[in-house]
C-alpha positions, 0 to 999 in steps of 0.5 A, a space after each residue: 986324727 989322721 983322714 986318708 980319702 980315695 976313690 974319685 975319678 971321671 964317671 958319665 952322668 947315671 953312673 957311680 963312684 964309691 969314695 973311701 976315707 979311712 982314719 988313724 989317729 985317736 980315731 977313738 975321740 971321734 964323734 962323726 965322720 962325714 964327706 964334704 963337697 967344694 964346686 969351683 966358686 962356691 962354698 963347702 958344704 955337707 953331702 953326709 955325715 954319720 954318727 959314732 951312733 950311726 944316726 946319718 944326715 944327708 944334704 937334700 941333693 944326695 938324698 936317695 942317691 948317696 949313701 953313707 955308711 961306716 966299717 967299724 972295723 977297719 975304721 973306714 967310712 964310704 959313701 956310694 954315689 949313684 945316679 950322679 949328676 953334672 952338678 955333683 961334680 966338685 971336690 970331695 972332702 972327708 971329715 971327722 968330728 972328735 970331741 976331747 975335754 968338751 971341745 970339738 975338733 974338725 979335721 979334713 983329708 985331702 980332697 978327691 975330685 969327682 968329675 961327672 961328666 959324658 
């Protein structure tokens, strides 16, 4: 599984960014994709993950701000962030989860940075 992410950039607090990962590969084996954030110092961690199911989680900090959703079709997955905050920025990390012969499997794309800041 191959994980191309885009659409990062410099927005001031209150606005919006939409990122985008796109995957290829064995995109068949995957059982959820989802976006991580890094902030300099500190550990990843999980922002949003949806399902093959379209269950979707959220981190208690993107909640009702952030959405994740799903292009079944182009294979594609987006996050919308609205209302962004300074502390929202960090490096945004795609993923996906596949599972082959009962082992799971991670992979990451490249990172996107998001800068939120006036």
């Amino acid at each position: 599984v191959q994980l191309q992410a885009s659409g990062g950039g410099l927005v001031q607090p209150g606005g919006s960014l939409r990122l985008s990962c796109a995957a290829s590969g064995t995109i068949s084996s995957i059982t959820a994709m989802g976006w991580y954030c890094q902030a300099p110092g500190k550990q990843r961690e999980l922002v949003a993950r949806i399902t093959s199911g379209g269950n979707r989680i959220y981190a208690d900090s993107a909640k009702g701000r952030f959405t994740i959703s799903r292009d079944n079709a182009e294979n594609t997955v987006l996050l919308q962030m609205n209302s962004l905050k300074p502390e929202d920025t960090a490096v945004y990390y795609c993923n996906a989860k596949s599972l082959v012969g009962g082992r799971q499997n991670d992979y990451w794309g490249q990172g996107t940075l998001v800068t939120v800041s006036s």
